[in-house]
C-alpha positions in Angstrom: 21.8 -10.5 20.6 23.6 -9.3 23.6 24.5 -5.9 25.1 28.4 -6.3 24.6 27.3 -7.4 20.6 25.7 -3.9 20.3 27.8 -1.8 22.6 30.9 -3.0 20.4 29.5 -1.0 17.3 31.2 2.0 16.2 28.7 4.9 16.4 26.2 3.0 18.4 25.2 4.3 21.6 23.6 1.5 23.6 20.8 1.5 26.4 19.8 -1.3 28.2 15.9 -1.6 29.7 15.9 2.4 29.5 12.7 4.4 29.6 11.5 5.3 26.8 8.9 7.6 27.4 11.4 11.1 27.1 11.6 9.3 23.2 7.9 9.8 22.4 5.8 13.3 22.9 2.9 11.2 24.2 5.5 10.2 27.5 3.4 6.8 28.5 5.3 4.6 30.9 7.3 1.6 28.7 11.0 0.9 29.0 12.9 -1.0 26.3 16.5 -1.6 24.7 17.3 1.5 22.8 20.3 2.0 20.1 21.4 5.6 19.0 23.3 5.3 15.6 25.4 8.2 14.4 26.1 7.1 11.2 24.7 4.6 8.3 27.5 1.5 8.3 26.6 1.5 11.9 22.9 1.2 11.3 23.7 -1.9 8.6 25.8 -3.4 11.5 22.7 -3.0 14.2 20.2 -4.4 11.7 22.4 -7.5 10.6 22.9 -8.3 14.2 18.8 -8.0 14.9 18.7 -10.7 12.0 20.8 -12.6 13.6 19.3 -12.7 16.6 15.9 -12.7 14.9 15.5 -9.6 17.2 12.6 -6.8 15.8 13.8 -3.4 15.4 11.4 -0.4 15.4 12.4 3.3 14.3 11.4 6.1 16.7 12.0 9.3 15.0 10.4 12.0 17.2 8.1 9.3 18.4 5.6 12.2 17.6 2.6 10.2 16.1 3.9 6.8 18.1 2.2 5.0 21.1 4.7 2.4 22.3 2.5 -0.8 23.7 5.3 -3.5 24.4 9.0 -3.8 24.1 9.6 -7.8 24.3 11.8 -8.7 21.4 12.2 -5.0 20.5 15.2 -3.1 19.5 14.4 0.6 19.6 16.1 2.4 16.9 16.6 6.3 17.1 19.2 8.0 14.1 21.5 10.9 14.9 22.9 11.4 11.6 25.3 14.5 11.5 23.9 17.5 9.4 25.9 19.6 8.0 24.2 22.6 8.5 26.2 25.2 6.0 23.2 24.1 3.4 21.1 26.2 4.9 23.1 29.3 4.7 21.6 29.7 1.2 19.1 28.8 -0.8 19.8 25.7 -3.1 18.2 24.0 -5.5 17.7 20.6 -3.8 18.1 19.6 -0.7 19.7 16.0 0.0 19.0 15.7 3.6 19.7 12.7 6.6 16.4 11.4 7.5 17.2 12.6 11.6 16.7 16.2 9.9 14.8 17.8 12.3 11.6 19.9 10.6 11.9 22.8 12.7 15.3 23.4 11.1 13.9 23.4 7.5 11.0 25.3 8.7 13.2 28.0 10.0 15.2 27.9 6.4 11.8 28.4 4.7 11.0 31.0 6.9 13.4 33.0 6.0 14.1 32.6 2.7 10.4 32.0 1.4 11.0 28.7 0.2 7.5 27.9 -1.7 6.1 24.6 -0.8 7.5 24.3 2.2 5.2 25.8 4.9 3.7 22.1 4.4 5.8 21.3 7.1 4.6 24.0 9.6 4.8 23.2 12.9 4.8 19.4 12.4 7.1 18.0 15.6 9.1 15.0 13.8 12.2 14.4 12.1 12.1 14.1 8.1 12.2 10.3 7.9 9.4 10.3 10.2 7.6 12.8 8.3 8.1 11.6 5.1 7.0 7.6 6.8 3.7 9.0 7.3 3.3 11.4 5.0 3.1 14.2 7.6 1.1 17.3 6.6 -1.0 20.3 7.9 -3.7 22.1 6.6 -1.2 23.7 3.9 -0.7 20.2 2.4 1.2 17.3 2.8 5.5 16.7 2.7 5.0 14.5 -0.1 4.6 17.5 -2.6 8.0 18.6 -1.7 10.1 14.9 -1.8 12.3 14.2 -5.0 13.2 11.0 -3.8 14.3 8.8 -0.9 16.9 6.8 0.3 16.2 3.7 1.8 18.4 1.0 3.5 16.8 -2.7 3.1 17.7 -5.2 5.5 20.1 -7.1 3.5 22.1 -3.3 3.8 21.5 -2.2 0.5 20.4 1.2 -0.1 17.8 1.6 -2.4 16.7 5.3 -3.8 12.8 5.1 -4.5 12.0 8.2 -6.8 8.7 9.8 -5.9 5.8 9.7 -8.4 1.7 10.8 -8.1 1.4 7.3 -7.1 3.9 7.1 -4.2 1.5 8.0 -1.4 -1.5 9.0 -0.1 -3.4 10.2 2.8 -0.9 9.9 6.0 1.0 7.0 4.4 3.4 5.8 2.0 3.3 3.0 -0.5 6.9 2.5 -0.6 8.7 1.7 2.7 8.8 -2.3 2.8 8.9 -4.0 6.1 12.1 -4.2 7.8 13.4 -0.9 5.9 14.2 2.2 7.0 14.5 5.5 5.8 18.2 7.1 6.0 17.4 10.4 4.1 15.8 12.1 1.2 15.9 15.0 -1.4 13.6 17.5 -1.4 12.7 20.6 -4.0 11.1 23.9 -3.4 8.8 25.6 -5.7 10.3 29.1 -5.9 11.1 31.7 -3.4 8.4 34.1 -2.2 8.6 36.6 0.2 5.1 36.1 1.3 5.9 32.1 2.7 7.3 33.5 5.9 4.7 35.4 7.3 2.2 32.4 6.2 4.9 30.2 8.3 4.5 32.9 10.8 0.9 33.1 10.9 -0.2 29.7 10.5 2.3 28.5 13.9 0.6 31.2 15.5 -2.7 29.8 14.9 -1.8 25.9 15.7 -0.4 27.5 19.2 -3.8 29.1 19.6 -6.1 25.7 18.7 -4.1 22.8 19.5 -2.1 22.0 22.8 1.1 21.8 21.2 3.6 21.9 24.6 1.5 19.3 26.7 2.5 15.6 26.3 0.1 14.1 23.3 0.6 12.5 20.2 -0.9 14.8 17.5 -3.9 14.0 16.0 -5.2 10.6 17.2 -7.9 10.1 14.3 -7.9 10.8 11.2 -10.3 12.4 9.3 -12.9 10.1 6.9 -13.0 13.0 4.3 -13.6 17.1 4.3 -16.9 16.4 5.5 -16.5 14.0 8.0 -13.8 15.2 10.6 -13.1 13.6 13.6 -12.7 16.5 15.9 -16.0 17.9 14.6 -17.5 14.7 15.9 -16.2 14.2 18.9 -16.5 17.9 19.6 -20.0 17.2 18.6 -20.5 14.6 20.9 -19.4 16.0 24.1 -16.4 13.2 24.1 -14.0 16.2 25.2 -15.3 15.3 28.7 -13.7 12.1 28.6 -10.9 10.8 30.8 -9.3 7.8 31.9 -6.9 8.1 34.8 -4.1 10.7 34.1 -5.0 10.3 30.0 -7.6 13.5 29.0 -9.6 14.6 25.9 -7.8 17.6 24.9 -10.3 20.9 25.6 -8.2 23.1 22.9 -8.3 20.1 20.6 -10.7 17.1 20.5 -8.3 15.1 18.1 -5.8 15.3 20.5 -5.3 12.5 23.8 -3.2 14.3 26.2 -1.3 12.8 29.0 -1.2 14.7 32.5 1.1 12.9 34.0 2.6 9.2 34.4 -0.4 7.5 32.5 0.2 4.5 31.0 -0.8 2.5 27.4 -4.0 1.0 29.1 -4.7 4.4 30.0 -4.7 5.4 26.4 -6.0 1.9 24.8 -9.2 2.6 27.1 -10.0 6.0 26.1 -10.0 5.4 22.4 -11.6 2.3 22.6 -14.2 4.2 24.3 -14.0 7.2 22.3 -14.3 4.5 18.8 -17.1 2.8 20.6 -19.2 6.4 20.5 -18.0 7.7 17.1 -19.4 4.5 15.4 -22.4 4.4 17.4 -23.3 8.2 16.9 -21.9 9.2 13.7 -22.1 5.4 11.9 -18.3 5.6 11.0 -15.6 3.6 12.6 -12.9 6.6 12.3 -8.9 4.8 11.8 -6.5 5.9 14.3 -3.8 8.1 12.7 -1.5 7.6 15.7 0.5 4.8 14.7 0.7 1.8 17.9 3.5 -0.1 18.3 
């Protein structure tokens, strides 16, 4: 696959060996080929010609939960689907949304017109098909209690619209993507309108500003939890591993789940503090927490 293949596309915006670090909210040091697509035929184009070229294509979303390890053979993917944004003048009674939706947006429109359900969302930094890839949640639940469905494009370019049952995920993951497809948007319900939703929206960003670093350049949560009881923040908070550092790649002090970056560290950087930080959960606690941070 070349760059004049790509650049040819209507609605593709092409960068060659670009730096992609302004594409994650971790900011590590990788560069890589990068296509923004506006618009869905273009994204069937971009994927046909990755087949082609037997070329791998990764989404980034908001890159919030991604650690980018190597781009060799790599097409970077980012959507810019237009949103029509008169939707949110009013309350409807579904939502059919592009997956590049930022959450912020719909967690302004909850906000203010006390949709129930959806202070799920709550200060979660990703787009909606990122959120819904992962099954995104806060301490106020999870995105998948407020999906209908999901549209999905396979790699043959048929879209394929995957209703959402009980069974259809589970804790920071869904059971339904396939590999090679990618999310293009989704519907999603609300339970009601209740005054009261906004100032829970308004209180519970308040306390995520006041116990996690939310505007220094981290990941989100880098473990996830082995169950109620068994917290990984908890543990390492327990532990001391707070103290830890590797180059310019820190142990959050407002957050022990949280890796953040102080400037220009790289993926060894990372790679050797949660190896490390793995090496004493399983030794002191006698569980090998999973990394919720997805590494690509």
């Amino acid at each position: 696959m070349t760059v004049e293949e790509l650049s040819k596309i209507p609605g593709v915006d092409f960068l060659k060996d670009t730096g992609l670090s302004r594409f994650t909210t971790i900011r590590l040091k990788v560069f890589g080929d990068l296509a923004i697509v506006s618009y869905i035929e273009a994204l069937k184009k971009t994927i046909a010609k990755c087949r082609e070229s037997e070329t791998r294509y990764h989404l980034l979303g908001w890159g919030a939960n991604q650690v980018l390890s190597s781009s060799d053979n790599t097409l970077f993917i980012k959507l810019k689907f237009d949103l029509n944004r008169d939707v949110f003048k009013s309350v409807q009674e579904k939502y059919t949304l592009p997956a590049s939706t930022p959450l912020n947006v719909l967690q302004g429109h909850a906000q203010k017109f006390g949709l129930k359900g959806w202070e799920v969302i709550t200060g979660i930094p990703a787009s909606l098909g990122g959120a819904i890839y992962m099954n995104a949640g806060t301490a106020l639940g999870e995105i998948c209690e407020i999906v209908e469905s999901v549209s999905i494009l396979q790699p043959d370019g048929e879209i394929r619209t995957e209703k959402i049952g009980p069974e259809s995920f589970s804790y920071r993951k869904n059971k339904f993507v396939k590999n090679g497809e990618i999310i293009i948007g989704a519907t999603l319900i609300h339970r009601g309108q209740d005054p009261e939703i906004g100032r829970k929206i308004k209180e519970y960003m308040s306390f995520r500003k006041r116990t996690q670093p939310l505007s220094s350049f981290n990941c989100g949560c880098v473990w996830k939890n082995y169950d109620q009881n068994h917290k990984a923040g908890l543990f390492i908070d327990k532990l001391k591993l707070n103290l830890l550092k590797f180059n310019t790649m820190e142990v959050s002090d407002k957050h022990c789940n949280f890796l953040e970056n102080k400037g220009g560290a790289s993926f060894d950087d990372f790679k050797a503090l949660i190896e490390l930080s793995q090496e004493e959960l399983l030794l002191h606690s006698g569980i090998k927490f999973e990394l919720e941070a997805k590494i690509y």
